[in-house]
MOPAC internal coordinates of N, CA, C and O (Angstrom, degrees):
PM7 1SCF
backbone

  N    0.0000 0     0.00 0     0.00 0    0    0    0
  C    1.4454 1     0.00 0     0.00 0    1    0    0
  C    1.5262 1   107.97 1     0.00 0    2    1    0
  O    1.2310 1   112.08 1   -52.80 1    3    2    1
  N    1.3107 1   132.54 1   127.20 1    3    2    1
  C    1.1735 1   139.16 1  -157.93 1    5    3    2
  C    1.4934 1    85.81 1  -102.88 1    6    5    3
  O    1.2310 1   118.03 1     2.13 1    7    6    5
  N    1.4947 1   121.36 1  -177.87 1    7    6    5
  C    1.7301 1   105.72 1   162.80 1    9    7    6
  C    1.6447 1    89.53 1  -147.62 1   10    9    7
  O    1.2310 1   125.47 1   -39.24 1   11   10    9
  N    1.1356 1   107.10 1   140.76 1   11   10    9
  C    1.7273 1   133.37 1   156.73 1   13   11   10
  C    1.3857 1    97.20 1    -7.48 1   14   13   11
  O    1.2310 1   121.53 1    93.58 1   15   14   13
  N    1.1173 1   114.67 1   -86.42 1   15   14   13
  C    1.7533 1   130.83 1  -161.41 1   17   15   14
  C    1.8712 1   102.33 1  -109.97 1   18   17   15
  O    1.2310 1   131.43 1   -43.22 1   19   18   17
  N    1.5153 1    95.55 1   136.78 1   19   18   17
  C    1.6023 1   105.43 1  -160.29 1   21   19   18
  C    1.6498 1    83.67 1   -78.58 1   22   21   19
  O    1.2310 1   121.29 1     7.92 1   23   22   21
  N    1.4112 1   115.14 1  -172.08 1   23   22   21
  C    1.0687 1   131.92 1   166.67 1   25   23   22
  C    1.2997 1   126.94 1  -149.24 1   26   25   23
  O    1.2310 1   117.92 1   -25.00 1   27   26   25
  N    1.2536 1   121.57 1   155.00 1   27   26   25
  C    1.7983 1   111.44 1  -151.89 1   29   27   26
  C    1.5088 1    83.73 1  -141.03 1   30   29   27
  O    1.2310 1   132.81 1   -54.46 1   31   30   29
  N    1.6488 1    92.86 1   125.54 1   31   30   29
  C    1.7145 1   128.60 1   171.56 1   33   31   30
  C    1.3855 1   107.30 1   -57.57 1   34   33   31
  O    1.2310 1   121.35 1    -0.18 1   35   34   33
  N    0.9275 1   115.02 1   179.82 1   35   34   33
  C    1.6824 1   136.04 1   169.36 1   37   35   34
  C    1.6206 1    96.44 1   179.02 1   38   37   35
  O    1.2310 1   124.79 1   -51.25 1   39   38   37
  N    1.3495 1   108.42 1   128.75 1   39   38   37
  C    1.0948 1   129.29 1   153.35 1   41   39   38
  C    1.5149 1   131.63 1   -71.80 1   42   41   39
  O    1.2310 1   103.83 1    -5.35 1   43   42   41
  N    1.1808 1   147.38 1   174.65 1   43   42   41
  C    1.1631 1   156.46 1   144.18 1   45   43   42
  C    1.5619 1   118.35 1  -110.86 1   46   45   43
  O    1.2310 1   123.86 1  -102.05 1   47   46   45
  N    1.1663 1   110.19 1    77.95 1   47   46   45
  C    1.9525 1   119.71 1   165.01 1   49   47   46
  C    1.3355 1   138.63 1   -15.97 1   50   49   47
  O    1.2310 1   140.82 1   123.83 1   51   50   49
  N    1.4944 1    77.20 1   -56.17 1   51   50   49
  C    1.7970 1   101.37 1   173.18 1   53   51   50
  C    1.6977 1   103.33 1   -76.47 1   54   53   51
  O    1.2310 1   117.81 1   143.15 1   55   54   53
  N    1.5375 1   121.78 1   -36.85 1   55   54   53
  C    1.5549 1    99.04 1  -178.84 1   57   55   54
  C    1.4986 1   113.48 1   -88.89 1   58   57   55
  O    1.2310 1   128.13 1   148.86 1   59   58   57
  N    1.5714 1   101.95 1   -31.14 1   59   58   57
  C    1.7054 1    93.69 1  -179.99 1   61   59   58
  C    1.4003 1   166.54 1   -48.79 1   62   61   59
  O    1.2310 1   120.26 1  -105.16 1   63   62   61
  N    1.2487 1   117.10 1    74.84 1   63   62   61
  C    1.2089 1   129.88 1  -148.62 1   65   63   62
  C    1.7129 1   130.54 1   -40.90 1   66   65   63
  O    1.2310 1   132.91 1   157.24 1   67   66   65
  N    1.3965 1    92.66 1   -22.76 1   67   66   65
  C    1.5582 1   118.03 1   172.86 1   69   67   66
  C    1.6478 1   115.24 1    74.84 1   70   69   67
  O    1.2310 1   125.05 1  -135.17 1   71   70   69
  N    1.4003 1   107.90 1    44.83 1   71   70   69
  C    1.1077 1   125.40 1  -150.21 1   73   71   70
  C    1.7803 1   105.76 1   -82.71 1   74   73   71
  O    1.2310 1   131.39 1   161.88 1   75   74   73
  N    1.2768 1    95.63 1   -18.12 1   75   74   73
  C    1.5181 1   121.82 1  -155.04 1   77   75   74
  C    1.3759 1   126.26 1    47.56 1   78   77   75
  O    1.2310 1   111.42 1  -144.33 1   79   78   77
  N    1.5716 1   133.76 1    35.67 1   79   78   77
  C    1.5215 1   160.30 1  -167.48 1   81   79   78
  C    2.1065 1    78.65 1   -66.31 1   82   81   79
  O    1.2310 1   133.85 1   110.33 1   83   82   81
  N    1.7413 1    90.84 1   -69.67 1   83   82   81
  C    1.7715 1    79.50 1  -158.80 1   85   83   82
  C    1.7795 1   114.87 1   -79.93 1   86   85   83
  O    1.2310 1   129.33 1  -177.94 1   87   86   85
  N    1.2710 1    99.63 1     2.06 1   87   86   85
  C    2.1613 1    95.83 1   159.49 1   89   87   86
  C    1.7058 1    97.70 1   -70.18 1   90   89   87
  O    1.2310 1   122.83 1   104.33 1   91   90   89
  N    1.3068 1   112.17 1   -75.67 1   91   90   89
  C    1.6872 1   105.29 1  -167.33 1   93   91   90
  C    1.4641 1   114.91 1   -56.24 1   94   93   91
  O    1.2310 1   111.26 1  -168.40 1   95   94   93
  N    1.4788 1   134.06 1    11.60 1   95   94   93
  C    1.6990 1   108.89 1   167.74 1   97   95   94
  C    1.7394 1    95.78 1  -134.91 1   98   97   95
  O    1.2310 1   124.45 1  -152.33 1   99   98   97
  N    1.3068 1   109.06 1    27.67 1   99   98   97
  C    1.7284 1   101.90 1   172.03 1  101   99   98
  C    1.3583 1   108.22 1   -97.67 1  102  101   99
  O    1.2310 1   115.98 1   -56.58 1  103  102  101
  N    1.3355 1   125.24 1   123.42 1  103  102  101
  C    1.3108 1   119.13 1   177.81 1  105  103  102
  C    1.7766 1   122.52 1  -101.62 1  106  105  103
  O    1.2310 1   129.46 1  -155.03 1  107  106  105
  N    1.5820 1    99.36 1    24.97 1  107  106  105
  C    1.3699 1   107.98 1   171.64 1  109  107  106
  C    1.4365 1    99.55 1  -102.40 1  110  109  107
  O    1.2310 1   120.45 1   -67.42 1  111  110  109
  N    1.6737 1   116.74 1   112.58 1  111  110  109
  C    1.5099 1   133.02 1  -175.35 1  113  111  110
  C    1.5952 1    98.80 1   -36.45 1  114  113  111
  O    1.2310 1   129.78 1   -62.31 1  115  114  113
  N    1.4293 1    98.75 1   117.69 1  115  114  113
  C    2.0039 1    98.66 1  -177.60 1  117  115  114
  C    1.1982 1   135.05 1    40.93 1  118  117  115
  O    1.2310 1   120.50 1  -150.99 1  119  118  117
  N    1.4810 1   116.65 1    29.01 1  119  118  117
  C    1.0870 1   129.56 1   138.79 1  121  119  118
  C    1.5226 1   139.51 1    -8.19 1  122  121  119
  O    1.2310 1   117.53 1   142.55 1  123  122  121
  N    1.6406 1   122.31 1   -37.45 1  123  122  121
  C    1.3647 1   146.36 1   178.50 1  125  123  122
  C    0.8710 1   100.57 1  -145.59 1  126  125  123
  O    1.2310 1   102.95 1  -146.16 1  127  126  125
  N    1.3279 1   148.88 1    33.84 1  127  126  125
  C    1.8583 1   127.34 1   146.87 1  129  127  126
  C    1.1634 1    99.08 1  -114.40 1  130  129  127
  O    1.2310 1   123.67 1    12.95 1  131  130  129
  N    1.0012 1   110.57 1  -167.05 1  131  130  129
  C    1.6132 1   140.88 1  -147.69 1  133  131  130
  C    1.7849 1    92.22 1  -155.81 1  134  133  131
  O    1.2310 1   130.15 1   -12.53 1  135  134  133
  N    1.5622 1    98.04 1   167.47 1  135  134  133
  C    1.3532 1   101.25 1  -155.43 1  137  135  134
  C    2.2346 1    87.18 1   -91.77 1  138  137  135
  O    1.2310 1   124.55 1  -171.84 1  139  138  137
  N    0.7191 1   108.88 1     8.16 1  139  138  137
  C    1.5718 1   133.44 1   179.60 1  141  139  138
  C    1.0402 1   116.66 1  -105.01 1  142  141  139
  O    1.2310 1   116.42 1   177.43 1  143  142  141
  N    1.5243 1   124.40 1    -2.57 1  143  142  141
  C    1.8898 1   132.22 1  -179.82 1  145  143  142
  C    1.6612 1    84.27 1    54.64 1  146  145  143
  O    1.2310 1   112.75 1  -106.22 1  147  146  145
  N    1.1803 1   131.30 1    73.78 1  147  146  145
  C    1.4041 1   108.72 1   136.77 1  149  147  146
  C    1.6330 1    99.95 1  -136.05 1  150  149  147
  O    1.2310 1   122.99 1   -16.74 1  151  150  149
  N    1.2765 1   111.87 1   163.26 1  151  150  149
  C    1.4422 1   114.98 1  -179.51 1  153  151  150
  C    1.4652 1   114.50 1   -48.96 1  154  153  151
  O    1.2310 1   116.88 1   -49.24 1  155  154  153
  N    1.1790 1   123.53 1   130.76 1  155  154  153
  C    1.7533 1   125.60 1   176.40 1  157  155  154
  C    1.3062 1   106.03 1  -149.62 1  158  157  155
  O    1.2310 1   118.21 1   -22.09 1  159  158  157
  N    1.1816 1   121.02 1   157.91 1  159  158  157
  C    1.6157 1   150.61 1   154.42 1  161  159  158
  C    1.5499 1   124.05 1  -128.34 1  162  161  159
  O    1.2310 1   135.90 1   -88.35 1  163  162  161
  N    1.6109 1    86.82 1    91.65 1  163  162  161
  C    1.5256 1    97.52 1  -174.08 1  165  163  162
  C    1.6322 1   119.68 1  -118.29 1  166  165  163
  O    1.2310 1   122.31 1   173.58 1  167  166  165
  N    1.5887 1   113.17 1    -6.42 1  167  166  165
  C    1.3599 1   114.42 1   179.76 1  169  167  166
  C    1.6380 1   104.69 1  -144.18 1  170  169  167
  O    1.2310 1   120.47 1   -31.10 1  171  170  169
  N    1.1946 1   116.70 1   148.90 1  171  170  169
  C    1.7329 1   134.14 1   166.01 1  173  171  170
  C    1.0936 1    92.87 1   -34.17 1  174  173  171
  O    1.2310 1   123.26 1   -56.11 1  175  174  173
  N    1.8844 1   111.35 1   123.89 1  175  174  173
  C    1.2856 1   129.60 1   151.35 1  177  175  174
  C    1.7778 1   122.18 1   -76.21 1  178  177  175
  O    1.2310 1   127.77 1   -86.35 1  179  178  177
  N    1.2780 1   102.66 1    93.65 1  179  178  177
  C    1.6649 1    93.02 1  -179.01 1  181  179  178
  C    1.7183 1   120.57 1   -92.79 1  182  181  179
  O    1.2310 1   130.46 1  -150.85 1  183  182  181
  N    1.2711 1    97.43 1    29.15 1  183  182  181
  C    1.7770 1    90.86 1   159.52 1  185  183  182
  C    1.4437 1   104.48 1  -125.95 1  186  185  183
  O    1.2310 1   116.18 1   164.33 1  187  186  185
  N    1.3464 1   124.86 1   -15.67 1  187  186  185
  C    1.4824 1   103.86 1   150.05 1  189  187  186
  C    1.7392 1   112.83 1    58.24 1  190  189  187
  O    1.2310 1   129.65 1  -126.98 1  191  190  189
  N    1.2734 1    99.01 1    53.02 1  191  190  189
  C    1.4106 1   129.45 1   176.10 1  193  191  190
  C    1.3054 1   127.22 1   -81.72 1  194  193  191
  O    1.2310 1   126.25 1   120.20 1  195  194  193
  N    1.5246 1   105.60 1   -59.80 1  195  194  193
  C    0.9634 1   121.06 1   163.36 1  197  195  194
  C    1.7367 1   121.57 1   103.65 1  198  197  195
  O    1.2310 1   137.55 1   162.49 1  199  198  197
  N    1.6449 1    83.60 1   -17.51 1  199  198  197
  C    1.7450 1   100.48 1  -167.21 1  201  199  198
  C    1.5966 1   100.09 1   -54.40 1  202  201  199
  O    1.2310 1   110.18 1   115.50 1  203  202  201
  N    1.2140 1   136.04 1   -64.50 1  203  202  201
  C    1.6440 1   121.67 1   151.65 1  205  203  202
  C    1.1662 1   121.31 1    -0.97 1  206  205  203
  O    1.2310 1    96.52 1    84.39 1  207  206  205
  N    1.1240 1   159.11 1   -95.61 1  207  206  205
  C    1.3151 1   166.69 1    80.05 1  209  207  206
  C    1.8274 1   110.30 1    75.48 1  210  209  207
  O    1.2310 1   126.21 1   118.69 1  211  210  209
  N    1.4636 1   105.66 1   -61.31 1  211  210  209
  C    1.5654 1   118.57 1   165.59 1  213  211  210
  C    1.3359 1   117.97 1   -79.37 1  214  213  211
  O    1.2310 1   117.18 1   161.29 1  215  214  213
  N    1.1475 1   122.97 1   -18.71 1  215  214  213
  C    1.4453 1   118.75 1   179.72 1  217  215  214
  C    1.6786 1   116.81 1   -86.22 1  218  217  215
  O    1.2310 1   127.15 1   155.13 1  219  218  217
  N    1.5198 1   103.84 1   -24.87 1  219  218  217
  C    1.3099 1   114.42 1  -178.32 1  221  219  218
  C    1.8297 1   108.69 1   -39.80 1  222  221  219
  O    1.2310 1   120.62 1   -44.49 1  223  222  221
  N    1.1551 1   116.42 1   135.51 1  223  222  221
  C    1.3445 1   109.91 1   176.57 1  225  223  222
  C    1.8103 1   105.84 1   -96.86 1  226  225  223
  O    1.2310 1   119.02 1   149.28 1  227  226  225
  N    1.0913 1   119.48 1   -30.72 1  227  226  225
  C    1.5854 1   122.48 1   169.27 1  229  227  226
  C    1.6251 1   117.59 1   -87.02 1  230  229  227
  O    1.2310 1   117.29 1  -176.04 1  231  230  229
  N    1.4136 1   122.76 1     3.96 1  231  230  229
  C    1.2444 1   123.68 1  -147.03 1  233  231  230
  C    1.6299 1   130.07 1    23.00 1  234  233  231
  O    1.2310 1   128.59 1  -124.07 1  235  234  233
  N    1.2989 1   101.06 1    55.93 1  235  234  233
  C    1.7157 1   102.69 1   168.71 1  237  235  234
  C    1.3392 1   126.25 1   -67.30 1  238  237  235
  O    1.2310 1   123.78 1   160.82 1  239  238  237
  N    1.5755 1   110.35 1   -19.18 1  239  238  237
  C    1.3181 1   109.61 1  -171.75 1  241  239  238
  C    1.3761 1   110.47 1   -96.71 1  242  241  239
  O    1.2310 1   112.07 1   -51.74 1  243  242  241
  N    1.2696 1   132.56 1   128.26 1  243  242  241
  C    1.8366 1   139.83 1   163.99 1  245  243  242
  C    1.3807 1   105.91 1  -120.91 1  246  245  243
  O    1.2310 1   114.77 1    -9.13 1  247  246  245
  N    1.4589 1   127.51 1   170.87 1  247  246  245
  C    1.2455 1   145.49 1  -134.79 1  249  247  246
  C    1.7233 1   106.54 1  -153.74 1  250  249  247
  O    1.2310 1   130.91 1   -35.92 1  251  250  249
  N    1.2846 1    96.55 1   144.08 1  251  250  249
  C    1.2730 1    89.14 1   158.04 1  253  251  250
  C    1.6349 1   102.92 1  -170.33 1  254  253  251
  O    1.2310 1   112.70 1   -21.05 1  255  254  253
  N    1.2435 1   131.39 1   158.95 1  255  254  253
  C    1.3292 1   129.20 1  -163.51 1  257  255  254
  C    1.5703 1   107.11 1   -89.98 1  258  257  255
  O    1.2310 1   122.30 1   -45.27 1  259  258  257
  N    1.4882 1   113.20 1   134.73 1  259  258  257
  C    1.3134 1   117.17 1  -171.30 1  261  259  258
  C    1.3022 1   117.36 1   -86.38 1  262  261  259
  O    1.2310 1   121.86 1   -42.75 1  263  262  261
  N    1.5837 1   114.04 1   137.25 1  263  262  261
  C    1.5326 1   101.68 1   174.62 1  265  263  262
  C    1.3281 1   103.60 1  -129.18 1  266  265  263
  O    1.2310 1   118.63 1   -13.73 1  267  266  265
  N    1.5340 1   120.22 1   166.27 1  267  266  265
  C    1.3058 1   128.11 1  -161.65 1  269  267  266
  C    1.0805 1    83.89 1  -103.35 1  270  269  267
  O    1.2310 1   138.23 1   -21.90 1  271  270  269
  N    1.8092 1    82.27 1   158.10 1  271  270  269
  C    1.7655 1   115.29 1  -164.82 1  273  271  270
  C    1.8782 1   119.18 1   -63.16 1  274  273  271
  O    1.2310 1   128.42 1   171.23 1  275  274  273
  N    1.5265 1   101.38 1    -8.77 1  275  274  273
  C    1.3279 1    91.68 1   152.29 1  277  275  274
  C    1.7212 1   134.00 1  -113.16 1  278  277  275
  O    1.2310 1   134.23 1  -156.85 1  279  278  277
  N    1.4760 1    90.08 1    23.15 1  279  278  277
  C    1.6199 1    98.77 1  -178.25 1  281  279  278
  C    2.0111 1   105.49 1   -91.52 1  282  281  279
  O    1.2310 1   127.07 1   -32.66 1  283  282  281
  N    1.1188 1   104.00 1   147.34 1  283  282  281
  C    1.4600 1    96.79 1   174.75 1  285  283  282
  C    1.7195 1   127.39 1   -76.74 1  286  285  283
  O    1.2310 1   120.10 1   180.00 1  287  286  285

């Protein structure tokens, strides 16, 4: 399921354990790495799954819907 409007991660640093739970169930190709294999969130998630998000065992990960730089 793709979704309408992408959505943009945020991590929590201080809780993230680096467990890698949300690399193995994101099915947007590198989604959370970095070109360094370490966990990242650097671009709009447009399938908006969420499975990231539920898998978190500390809940570091929250959401929020992205809008372009000329939306308010």
């Amino acid at each position: 399921m793709i979704s309408p409007i992408p959505i943009i991660f945020t991590v929590n640093w201080n809780a993230c354990i680096k467990c890698g739970a949300c690399v193995a169930v994101c099915p947007q190709e590198a989604g959370f790495t970095s070109p360094f294999d370490t966990i990242a969130v650097d671009r709009p998630c447009h399938i908006a799954c969420l499975l990231c998000q539920r898998v978190c065992p500390v809940s570091a990960i929250t959401n929020e819907k992205f809008k372009a730089q000329n939306e308010k």
